[in-house]
C-alpha positions as CSV (number, residue, x, y, z in Angstrom):
1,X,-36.2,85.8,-57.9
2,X,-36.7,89.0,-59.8
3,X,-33.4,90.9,-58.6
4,X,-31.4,87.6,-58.8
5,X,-30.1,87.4,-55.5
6,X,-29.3,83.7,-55.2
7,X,-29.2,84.3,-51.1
8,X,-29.6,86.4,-48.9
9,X,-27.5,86.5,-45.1
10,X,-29.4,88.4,-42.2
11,X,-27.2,89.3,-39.3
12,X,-29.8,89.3,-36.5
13,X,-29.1,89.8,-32.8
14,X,-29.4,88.1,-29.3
15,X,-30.6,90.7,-27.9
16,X,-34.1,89.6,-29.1
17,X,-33.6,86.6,-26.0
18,X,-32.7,89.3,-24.0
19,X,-35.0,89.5,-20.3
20,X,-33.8,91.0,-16.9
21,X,-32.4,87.1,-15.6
22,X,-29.2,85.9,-16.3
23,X,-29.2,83.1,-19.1
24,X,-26.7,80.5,-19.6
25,X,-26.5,78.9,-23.4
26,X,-29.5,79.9,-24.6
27,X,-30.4,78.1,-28.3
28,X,-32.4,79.4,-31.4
29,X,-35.8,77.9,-30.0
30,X,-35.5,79.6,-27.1
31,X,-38.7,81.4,-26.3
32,X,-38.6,84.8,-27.2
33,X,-39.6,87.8,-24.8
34,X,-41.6,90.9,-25.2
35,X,-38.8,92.8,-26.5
36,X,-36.4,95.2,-23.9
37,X,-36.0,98.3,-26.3
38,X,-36.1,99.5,-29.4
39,X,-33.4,98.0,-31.0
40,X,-34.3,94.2,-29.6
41,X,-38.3,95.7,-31.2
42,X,-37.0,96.1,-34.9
43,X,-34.9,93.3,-35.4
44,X,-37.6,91.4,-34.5
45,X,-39.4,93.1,-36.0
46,X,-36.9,92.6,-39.5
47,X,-36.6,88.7,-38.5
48,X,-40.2,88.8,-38.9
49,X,-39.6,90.3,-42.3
50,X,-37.3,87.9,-43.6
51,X,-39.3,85.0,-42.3
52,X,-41.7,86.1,-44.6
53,X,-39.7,86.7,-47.6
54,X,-38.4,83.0,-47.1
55,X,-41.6,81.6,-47.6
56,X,-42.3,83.8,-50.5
57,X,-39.3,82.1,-52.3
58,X,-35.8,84.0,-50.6
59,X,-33.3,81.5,-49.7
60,X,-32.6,83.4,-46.6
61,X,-30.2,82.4,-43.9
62,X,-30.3,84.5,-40.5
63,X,-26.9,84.9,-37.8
64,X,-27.3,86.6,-34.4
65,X,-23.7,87.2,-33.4
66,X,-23.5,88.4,-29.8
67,X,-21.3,91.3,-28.2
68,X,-19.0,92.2,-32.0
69,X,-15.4,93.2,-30.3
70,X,-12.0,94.0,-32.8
71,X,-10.5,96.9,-34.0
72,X,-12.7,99.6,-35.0
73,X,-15.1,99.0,-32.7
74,X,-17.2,102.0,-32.1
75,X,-20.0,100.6,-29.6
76,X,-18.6,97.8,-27.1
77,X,-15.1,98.5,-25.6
78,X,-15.7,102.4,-26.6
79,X,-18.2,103.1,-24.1
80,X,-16.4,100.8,-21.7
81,X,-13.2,103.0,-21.9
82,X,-15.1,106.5,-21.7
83,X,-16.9,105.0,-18.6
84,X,-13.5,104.0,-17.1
85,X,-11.5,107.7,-18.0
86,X,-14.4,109.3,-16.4
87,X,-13.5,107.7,-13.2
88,X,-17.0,106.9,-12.3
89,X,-17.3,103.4,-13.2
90,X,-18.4,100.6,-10.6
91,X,-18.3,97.5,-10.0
92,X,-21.8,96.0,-10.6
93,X,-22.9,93.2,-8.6
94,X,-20.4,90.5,-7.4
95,X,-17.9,90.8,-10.3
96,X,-18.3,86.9,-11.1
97,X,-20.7,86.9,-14.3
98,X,-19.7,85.5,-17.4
99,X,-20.1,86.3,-20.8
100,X,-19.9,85.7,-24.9
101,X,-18.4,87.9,-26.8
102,X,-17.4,87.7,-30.8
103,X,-14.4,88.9,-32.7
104,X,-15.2,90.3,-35.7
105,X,-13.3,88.2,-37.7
106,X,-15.0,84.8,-36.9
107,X,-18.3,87.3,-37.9
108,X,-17.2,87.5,-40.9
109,X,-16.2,83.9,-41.8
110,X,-19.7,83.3,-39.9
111,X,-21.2,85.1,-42.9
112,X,-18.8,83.5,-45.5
113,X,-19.9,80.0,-44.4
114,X,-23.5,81.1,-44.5
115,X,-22.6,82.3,-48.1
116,X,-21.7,78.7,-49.0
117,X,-23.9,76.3,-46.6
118,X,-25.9,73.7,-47.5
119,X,-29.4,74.3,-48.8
120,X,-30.5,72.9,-45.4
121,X,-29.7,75.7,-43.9
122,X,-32.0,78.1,-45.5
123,X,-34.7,79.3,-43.3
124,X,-32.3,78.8,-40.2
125,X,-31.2,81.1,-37.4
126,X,-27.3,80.5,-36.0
127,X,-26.1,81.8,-32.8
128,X,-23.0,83.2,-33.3
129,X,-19.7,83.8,-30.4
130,X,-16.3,82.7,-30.0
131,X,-18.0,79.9,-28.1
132,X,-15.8,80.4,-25.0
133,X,-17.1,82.1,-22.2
134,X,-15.5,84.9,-20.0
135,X,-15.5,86.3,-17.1
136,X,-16.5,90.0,-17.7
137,X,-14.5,91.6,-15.0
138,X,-11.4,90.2,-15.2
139,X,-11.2,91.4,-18.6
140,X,-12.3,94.8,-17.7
141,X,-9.2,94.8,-15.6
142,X,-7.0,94.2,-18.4
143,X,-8.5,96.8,-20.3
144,X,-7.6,99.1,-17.5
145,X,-3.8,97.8,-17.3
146,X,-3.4,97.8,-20.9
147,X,-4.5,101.4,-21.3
148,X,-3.3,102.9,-18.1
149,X,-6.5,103.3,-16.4
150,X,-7.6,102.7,-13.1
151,X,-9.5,99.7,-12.7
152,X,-12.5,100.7,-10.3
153,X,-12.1,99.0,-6.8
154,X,-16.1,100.3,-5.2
155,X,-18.9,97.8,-5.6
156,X,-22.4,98.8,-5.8
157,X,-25.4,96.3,-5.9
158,X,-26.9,95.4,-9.0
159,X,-30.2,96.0,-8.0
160,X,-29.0,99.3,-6.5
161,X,-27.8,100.1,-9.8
162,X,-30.9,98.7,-11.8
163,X,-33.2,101.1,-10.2
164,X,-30.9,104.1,-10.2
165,X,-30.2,103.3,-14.1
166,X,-34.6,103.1,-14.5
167,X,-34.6,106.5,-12.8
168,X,-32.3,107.9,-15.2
169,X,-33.9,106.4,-18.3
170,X,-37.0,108.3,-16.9
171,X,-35.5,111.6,-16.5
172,X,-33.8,111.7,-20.0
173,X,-36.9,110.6,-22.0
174,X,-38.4,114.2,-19.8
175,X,-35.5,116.0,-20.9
176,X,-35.8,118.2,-24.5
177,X,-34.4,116.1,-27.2
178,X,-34.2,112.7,-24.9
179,X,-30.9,112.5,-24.6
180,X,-28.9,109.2,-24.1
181,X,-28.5,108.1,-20.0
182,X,-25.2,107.5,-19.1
183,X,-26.0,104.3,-18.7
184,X,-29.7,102.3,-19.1
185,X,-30.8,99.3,-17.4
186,X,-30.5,97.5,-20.2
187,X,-26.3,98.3,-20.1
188,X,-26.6,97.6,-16.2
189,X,-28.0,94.0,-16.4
190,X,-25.2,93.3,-19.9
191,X,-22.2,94.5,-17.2
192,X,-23.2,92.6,-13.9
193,X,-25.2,89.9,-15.3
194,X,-24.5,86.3,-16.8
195,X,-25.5,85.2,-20.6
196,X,-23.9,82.9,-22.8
197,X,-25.4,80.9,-26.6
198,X,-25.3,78.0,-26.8
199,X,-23.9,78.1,-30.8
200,X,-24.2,73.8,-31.4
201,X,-26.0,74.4,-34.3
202,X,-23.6,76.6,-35.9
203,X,-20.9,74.1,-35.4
204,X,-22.8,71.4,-36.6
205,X,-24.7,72.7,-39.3
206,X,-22.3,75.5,-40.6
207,X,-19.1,74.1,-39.5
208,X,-18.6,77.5,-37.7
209,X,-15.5,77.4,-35.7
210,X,-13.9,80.7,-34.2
211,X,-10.0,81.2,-35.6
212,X,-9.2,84.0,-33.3
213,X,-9.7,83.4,-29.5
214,X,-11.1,86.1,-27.3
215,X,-7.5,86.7,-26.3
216,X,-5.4,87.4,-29.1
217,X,-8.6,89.2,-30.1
218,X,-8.3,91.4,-27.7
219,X,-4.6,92.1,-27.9
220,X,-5.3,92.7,-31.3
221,X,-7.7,95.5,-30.3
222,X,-5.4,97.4,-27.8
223,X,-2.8,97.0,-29.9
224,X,-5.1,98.9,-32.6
225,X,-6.4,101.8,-29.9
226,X,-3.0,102.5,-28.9
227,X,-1.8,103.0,-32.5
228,X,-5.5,106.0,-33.1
């Protein structure tokens, strides 16, 4: 190629399968929706891109890690922590969904194995988590014990919450400047909601395998925000 860039690894996201129903180990051929905001619009809009490029010569090999957690987080557990010292977090729904989520370090050796895969690879799209499930809730609680914050006790429906969080969305895109809801239906359906990857390829193809468990990921975490 003219820059010489021998190959090139995209970090995509799930969001891009992303609709308002819970989905359980959804695969890279999953059929894709009409995107649910902006940010699930351009990176489709930048797979698209990079599709392209492949079959203009790139050897190109694309991951979509979902839910990034470790130390330095500034998106995830951050906003899950201000929500919580505000006091004005709820329980959404029935508090039994489960979820994905990926520790930045198996990310990274995600992208190092992409660095180094086969040539069958190229062209590919990889789901990408610590390919064990959680319940989202319970570990919500920890958070709350861990950081000596109250874990919140009232429930509210989801659907209660998806149609006040619509209403809110619509206010703030009337407001001057279109500030940020406090929270979007799109962050009601992630907290109350199920939706795991199924990441079989990865393991197959890549010989992805997660070294640090969602636990000891998350000690490592709050053992990092109690030391800012």
């Amino acid at each position: 190629m003219e820059n010489h860039v021998n190959r090139l690894v995209h970090v995509s996201t799930p969001s891009i399968y992303f609709r308002y129903e819970p989905r359980l180990n959804v695969r890279e051929d999953a059929d894709l929706p009409v995107p649910v905001n902006e940010y699930a619009r351009t990176k489709r809009i930048a797979e698209s891109r990079i599709d392209a490029a492949h079959d203009a010569g790139l050897p190109v090999i694309t991951i979509r890690p979902r839910a990034i957690f470790g130390p330095g987080d500034t998106s995830i557990l951050p906003r899950l922590i201000k929500r919580l010292e505000s006091g004005r977090m709820r329980i959404i729904g029935d508090g039994k969904n489960i979820t994905d989520l990926t520790y930045i370090e198996n990310v990274v050796d995600a992208l190092i194995l992409c660095a180094q895969s086969p040539t069958s690879t190229l062209g590919k799209k990889y789901n990408i988590t610590n390919g064990e499930a959680i319940q989202l809730w319970p570990m919500i609680e920890r958070v709350c014990k861990s950081l000596g914050l109250k874990y919140p006790t009232q429930k509210i429906p989801y659907k209660v919450a998806h149609h006040l969080a619509g209403l809110l969305e619509l206010i703030c895109s009337a407001l001057p400047g279109q500030p940020e809801p406090p929270f979007t239906r799109y962050s009601v359906f992630v907290i109350a909601q199920s939706a795991t990857l199924d990441i079989s390829a990865a393991r197959r193809d890549l010989n992805y395998q997660s070294q640090v468990s969602v636990e000891e990921g998350f000690q490592k975490y709050i053992d990092w925000r109690l030391q800012v």
